[in-house]
VMD Tcl script that builds the backbone (N, CA, C; Angstrom):
set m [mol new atoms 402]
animate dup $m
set s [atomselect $m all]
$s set {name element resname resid chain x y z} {
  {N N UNK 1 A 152.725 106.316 129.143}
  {CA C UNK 1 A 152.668 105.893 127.768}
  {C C UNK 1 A 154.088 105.742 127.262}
  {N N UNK 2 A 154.251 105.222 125.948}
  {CA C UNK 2 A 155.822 104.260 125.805}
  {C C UNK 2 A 155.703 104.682 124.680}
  {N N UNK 3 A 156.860 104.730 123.694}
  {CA C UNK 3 A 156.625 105.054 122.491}
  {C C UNK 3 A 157.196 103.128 121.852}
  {N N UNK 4 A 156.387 102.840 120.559}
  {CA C UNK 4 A 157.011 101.277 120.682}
  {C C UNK 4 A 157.201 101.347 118.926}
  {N N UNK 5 A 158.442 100.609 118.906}
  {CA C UNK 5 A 159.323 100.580 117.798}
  {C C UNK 5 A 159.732 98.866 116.618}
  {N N UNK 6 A 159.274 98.692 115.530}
  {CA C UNK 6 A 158.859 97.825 115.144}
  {C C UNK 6 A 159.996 97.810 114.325}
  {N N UNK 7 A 161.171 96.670 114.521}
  {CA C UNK 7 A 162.007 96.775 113.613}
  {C C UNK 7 A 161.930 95.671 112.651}
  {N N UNK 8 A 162.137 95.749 111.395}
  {CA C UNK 8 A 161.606 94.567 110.207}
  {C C UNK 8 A 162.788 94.664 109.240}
  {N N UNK 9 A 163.639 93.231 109.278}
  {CA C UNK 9 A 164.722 93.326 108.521}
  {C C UNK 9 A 164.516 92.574 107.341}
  {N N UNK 10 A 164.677 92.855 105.696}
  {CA C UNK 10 A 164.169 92.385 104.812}
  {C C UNK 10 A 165.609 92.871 103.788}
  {N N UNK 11 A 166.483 91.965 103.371}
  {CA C UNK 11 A 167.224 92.238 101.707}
  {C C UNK 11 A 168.215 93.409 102.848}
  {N N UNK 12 A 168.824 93.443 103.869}
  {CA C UNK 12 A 169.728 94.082 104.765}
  {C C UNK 12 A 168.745 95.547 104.867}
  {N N UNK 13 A 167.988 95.971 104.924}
  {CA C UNK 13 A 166.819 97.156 105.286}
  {C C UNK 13 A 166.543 96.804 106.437}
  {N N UNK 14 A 166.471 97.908 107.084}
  {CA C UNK 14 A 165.444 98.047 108.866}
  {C C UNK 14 A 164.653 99.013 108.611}
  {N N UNK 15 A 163.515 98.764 109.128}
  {CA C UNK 15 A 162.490 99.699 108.711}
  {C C UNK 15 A 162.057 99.623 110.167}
  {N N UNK 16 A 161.930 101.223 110.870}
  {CA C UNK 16 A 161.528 101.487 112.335}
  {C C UNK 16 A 159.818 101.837 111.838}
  {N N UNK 17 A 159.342 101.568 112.646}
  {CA C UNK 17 A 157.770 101.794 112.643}
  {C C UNK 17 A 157.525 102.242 113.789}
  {N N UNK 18 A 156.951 103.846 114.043}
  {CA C UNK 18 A 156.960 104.262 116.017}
  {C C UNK 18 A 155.131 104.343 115.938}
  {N N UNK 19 A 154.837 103.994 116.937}
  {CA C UNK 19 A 153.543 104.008 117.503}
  {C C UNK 19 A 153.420 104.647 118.711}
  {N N UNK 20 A 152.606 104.906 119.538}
  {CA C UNK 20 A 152.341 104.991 120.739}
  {C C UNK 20 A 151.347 103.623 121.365}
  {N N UNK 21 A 151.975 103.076 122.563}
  {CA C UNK 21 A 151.488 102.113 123.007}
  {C C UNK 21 A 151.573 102.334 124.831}
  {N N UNK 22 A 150.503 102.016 125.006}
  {CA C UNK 22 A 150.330 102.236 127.143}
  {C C UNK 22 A 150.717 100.992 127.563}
  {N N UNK 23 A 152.095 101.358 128.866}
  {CA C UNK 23 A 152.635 100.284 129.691}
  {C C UNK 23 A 152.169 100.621 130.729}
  {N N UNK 24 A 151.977 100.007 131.480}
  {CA C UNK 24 A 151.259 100.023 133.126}
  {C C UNK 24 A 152.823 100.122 133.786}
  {N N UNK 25 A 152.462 101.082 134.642}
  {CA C UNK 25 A 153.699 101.718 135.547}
  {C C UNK 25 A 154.156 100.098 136.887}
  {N N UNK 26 A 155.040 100.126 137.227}
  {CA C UNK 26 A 155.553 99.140 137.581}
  {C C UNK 26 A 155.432 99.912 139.335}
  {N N UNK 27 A 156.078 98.626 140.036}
  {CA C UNK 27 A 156.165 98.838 141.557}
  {C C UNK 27 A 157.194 99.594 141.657}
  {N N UNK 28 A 156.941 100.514 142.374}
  {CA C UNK 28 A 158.564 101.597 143.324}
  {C C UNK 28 A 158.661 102.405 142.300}
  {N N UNK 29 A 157.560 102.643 141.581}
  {CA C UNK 29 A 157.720 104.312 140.774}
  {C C UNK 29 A 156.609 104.838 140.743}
  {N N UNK 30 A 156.656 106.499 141.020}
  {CA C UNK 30 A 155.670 107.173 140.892}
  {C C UNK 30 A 155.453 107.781 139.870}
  {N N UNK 31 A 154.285 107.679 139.415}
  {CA C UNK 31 A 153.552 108.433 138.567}
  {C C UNK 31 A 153.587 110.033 138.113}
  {N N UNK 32 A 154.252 110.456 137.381}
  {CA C UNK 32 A 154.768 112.325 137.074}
  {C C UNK 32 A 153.927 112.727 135.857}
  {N N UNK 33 A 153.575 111.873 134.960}
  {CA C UNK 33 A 152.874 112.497 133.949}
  {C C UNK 33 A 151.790 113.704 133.620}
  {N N UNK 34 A 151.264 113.724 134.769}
  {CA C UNK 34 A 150.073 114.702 135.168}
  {C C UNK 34 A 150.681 115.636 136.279}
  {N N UNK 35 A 151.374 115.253 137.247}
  {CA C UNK 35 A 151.722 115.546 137.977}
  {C C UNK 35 A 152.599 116.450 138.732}
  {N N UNK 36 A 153.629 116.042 137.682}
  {CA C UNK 36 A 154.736 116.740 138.018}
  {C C UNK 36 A 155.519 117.054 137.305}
  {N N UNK 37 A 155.825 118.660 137.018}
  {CA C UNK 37 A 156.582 118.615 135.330}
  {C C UNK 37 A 158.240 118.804 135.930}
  {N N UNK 38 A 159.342 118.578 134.777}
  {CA C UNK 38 A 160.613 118.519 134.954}
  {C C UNK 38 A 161.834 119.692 134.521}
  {N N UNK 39 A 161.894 119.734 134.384}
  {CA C UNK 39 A 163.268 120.654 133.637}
  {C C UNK 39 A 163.334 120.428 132.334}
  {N N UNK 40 A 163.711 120.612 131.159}
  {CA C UNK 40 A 163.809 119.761 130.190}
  {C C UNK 40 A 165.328 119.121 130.345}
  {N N UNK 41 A 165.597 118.373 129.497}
  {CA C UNK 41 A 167.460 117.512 129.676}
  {C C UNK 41 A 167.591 117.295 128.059}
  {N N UNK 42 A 169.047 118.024 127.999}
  {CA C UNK 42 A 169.162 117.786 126.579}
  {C C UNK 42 A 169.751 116.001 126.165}
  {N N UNK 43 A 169.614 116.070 124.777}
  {CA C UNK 43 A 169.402 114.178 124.493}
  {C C UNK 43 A 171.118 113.496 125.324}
  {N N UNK 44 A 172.109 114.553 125.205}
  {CA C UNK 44 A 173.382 114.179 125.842}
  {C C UNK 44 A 172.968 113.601 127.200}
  {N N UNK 45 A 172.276 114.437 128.007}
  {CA C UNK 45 A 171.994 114.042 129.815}
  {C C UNK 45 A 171.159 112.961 129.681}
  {N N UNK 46 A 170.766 112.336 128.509}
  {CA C UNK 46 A 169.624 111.368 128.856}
  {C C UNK 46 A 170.161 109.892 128.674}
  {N N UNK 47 A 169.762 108.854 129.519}
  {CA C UNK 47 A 170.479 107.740 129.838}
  {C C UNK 47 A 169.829 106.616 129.311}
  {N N UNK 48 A 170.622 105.551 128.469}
  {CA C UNK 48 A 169.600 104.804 128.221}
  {C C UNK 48 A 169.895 103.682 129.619}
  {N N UNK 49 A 168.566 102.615 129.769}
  {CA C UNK 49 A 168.486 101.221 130.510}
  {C C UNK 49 A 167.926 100.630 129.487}
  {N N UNK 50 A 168.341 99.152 129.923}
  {CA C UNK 50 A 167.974 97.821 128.900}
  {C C UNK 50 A 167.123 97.251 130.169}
  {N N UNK 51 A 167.212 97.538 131.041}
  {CA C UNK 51 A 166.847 96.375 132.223}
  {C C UNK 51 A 166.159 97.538 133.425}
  {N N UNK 52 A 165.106 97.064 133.583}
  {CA C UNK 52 A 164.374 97.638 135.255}
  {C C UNK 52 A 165.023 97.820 136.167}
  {N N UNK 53 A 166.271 96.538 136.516}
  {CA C UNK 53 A 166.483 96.954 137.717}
  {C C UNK 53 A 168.056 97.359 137.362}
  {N N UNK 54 A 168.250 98.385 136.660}
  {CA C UNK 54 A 169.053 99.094 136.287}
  {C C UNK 54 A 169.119 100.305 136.426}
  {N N UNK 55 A 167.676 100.727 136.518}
  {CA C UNK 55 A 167.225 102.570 137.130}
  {C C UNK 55 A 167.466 102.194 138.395}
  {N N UNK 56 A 167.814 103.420 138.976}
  {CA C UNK 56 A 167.962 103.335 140.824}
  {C C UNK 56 A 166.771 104.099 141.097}
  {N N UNK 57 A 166.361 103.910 141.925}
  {CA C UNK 57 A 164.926 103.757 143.122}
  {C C UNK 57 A 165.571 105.120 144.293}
  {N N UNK 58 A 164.389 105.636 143.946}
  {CA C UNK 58 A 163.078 106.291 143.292}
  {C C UNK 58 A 163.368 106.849 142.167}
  {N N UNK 59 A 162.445 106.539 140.903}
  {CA C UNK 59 A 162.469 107.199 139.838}
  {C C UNK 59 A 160.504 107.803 139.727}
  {N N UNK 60 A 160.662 108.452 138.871}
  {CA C UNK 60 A 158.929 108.937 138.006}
  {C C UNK 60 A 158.797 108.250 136.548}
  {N N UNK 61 A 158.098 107.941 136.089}
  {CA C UNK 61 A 157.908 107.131 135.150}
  {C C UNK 61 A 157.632 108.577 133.960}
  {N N UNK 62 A 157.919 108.880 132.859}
  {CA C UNK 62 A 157.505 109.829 131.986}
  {C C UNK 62 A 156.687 109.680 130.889}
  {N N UNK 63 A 155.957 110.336 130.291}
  {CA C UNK 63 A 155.372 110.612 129.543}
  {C C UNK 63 A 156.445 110.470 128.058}
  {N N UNK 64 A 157.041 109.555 126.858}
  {CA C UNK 64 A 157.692 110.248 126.080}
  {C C UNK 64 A 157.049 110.601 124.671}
  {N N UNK 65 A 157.138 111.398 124.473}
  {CA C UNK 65 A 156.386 111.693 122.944}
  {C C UNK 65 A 156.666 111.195 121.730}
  {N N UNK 66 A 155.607 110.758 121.507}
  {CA C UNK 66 A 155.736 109.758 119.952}
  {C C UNK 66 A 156.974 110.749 118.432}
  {N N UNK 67 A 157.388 110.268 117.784}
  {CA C UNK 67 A 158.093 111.010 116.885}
  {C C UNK 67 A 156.639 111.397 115.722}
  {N N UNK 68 A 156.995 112.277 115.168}
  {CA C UNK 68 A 155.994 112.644 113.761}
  {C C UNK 68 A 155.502 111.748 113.372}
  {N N UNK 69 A 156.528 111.064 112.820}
  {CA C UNK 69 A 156.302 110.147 111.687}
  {C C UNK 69 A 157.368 108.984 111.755}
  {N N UNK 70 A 156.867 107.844 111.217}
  {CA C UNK 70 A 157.755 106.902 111.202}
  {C C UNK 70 A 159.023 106.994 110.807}
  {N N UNK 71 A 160.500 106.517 111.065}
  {CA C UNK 71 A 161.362 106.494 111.091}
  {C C UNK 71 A 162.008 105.359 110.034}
  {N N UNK 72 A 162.630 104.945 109.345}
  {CA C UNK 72 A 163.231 104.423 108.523}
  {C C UNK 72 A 164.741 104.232 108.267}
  {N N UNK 73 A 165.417 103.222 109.113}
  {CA C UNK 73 A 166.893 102.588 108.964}
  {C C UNK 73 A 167.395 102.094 108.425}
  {N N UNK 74 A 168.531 102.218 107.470}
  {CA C UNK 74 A 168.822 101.386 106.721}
  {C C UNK 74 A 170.585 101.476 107.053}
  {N N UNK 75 A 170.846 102.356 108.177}
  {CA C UNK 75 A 172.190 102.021 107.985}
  {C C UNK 75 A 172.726 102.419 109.422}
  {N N UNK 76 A 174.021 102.328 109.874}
  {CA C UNK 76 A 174.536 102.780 111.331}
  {C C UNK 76 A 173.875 104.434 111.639}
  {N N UNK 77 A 174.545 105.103 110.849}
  {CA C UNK 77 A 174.503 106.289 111.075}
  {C C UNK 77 A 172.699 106.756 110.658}
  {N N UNK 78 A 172.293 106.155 110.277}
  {CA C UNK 78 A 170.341 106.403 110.284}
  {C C UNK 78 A 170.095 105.972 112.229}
  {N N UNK 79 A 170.986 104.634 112.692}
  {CA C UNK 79 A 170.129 104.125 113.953}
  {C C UNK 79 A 170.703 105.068 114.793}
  {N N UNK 80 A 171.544 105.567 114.717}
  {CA C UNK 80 A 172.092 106.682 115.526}
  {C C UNK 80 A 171.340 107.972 115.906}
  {N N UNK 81 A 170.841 108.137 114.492}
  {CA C UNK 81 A 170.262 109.896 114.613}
  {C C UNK 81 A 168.928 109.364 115.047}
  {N N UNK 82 A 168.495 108.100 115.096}
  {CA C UNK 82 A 166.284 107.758 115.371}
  {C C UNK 82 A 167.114 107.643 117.327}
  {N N UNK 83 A 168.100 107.073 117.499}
  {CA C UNK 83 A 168.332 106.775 119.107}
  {C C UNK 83 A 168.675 108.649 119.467}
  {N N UNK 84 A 169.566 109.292 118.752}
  {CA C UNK 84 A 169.404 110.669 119.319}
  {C C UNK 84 A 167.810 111.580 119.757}
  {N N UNK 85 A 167.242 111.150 118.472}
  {CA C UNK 85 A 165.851 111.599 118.599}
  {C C UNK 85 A 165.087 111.425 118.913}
  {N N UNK 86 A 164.972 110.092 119.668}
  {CA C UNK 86 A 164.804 109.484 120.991}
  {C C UNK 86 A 165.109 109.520 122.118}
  {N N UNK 87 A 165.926 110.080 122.198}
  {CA C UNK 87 A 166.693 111.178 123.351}
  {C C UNK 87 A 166.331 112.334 123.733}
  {N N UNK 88 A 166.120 113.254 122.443}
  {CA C UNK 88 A 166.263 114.089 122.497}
  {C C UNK 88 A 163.995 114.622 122.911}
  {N N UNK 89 A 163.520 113.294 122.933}
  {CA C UNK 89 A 162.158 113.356 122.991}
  {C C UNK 89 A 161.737 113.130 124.701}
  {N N UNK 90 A 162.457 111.992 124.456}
  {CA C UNK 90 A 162.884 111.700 126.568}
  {C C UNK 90 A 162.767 113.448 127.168}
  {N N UNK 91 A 164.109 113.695 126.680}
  {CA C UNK 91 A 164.609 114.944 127.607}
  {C C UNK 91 A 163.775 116.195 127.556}
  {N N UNK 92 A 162.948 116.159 126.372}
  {CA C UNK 92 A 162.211 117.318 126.442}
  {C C UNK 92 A 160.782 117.683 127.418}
  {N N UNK 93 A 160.710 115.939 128.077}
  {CA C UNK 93 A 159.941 116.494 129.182}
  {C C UNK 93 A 160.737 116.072 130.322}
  {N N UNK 94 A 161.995 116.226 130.359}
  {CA C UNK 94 A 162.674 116.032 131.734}
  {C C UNK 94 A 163.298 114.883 132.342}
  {N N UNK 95 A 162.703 113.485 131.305}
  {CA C UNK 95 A 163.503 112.564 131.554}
  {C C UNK 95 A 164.878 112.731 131.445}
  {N N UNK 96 A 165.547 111.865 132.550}
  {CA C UNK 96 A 167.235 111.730 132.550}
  {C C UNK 96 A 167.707 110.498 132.039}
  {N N UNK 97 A 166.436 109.814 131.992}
  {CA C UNK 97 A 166.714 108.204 131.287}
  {C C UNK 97 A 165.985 107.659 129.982}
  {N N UNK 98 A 165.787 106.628 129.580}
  {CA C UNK 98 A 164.912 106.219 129.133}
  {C C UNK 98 A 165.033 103.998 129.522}
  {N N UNK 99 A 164.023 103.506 129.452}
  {CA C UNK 99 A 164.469 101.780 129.407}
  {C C UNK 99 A 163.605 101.893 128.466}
  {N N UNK 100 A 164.571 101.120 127.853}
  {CA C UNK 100 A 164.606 100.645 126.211}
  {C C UNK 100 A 164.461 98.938 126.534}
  {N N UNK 101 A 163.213 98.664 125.882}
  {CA C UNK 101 A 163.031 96.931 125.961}
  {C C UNK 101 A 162.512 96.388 124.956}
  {N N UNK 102 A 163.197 95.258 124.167}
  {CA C UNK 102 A 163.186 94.880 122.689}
  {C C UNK 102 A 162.132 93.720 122.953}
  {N N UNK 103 A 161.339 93.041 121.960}
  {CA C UNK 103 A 160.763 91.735 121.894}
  {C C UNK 103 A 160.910 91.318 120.671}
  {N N UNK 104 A 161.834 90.210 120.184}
  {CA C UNK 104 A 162.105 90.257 119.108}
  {C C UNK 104 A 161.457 88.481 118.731}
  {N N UNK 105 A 160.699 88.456 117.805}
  {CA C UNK 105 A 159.986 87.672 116.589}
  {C C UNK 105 A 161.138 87.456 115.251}
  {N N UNK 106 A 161.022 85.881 115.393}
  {CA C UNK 106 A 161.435 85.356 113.686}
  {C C UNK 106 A 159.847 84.791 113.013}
  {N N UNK 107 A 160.278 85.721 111.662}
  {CA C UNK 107 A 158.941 85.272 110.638}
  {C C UNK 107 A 159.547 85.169 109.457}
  {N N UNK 108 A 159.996 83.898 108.862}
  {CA C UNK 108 A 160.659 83.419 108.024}
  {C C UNK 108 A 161.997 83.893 107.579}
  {N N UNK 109 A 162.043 84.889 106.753}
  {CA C UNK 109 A 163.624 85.240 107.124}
  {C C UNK 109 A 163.755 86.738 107.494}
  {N N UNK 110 A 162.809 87.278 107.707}
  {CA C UNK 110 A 162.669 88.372 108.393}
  {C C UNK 110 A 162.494 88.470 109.869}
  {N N UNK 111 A 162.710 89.213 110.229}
  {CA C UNK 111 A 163.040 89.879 111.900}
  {C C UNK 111 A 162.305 90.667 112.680}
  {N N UNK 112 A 161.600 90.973 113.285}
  {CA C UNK 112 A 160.551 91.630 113.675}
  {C C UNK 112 A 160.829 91.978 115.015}
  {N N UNK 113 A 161.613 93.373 115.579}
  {CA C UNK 113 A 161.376 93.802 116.782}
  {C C UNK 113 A 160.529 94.575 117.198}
  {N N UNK 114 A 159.852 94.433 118.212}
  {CA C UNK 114 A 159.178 95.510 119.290}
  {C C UNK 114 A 159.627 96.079 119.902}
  {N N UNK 115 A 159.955 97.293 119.904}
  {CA C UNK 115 A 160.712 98.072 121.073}
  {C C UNK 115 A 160.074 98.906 121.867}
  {N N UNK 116 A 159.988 99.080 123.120}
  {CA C UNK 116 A 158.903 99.398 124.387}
  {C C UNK 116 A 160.379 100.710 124.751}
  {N N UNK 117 A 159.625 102.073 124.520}
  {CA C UNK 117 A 160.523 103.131 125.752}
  {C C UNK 117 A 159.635 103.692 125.962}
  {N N UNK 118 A 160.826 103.794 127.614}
  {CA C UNK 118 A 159.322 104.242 128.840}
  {C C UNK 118 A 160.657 105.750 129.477}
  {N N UNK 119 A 159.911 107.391 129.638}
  {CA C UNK 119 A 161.115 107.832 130.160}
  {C C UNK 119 A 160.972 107.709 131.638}
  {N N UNK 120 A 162.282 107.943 132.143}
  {CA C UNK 120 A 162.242 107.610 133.986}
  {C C UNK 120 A 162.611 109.301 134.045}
  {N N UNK 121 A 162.516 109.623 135.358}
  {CA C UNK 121 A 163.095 110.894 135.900}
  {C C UNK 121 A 163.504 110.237 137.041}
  {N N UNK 122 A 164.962 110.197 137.676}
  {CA C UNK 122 A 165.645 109.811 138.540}
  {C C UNK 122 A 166.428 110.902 138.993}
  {N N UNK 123 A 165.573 111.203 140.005}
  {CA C UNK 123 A 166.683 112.875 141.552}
  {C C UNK 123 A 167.925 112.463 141.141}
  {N N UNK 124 A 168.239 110.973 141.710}
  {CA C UNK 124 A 169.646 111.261 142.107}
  {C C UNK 124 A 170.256 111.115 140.954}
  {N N UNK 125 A 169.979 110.896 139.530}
  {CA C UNK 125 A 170.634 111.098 138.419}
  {C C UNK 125 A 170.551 112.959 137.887}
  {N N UNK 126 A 169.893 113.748 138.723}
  {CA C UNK 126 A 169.486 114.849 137.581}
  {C C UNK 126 A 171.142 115.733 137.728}
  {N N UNK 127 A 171.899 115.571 138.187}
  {CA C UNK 127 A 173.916 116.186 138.617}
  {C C UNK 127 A 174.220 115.930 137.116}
  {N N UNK 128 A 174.196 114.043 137.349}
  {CA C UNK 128 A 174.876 113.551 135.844}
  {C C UNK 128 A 174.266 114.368 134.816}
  {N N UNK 129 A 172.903 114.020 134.459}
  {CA C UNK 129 A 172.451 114.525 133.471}
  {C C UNK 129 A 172.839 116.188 132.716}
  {N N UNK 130 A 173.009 117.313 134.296}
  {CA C UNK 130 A 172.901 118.654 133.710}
  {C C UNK 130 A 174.432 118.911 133.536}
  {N N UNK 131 A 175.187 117.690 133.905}
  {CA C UNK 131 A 176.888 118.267 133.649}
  {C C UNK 131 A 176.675 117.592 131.989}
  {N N UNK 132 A 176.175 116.342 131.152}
  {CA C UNK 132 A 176.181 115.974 130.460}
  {C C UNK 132 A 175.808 116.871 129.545}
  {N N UNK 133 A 174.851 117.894 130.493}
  {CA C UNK 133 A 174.646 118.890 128.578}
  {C C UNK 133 A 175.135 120.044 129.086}
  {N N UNK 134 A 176.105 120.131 129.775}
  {CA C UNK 134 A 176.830 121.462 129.702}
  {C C UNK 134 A 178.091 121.480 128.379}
}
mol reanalyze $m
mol bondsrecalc $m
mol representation Tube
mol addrep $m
């Protein structure tokens, strides 16, 4: 499951909207959600990807947990602390990563992104990750 992020730009406002939405796990990753639990990783050790073939092989695909409640941006330092806490949601079940993937819509003069995160757990990243939150 993915947590997915609806960004809507109106009069310079971003307004994040988080949902939970199911991505079907891709080829050359295994399945951990049920399976296999992790360490936790604080939001520092956790990595973002824009692109699939940007995680290195073998990864586990994670479970990440939806936030409370919707999120609301209106400025740098707001997109900062929703991407920390997005991090910091990754890592709490052990992801070392997350891929972050936008779909972005024009609807008149507003802006409309979708944002798809999925967490990875990658072995040969878990070094980086636990020096990152030392």
């Amino acid at each position: 499951m993915a947590s997915t992020l609806t960004v809507r730009t109106a009069v310079g406002a971003v307004v994040i909207l988080v949902a939970a939405a199911s991505i079907a796990s891709a080829q050359a990753t295994r399945s951990s959600a049920t399976t296999q639990k992790h360490a936790p990783i604080c939001a520092k050790g956790v990595k973002i990807y824009t692109e699939r073939s940007q995680i290195p092989v073998p990864f586990d695909t994670l479970e990440v947990p939806p936030p409370d409640a919707p999120v609301r941006v209106t400025n740098e330092q707001e997109m900062e602390a929703a991407e920390l806490a997005m991090r910091e949601r990754a890592g709490s079940v052990g992801a070392t990563g997350v891929l972050v993937t936008d779909e972005v819509e024009e609807d008149g003069g507003n802006r409309r992104v979708r944002r798809s995160v999925k967490g990875v757990f990658v072995p040969a990243d878990s070094a980086r990750a636990a020096q990152a939150c030392k």
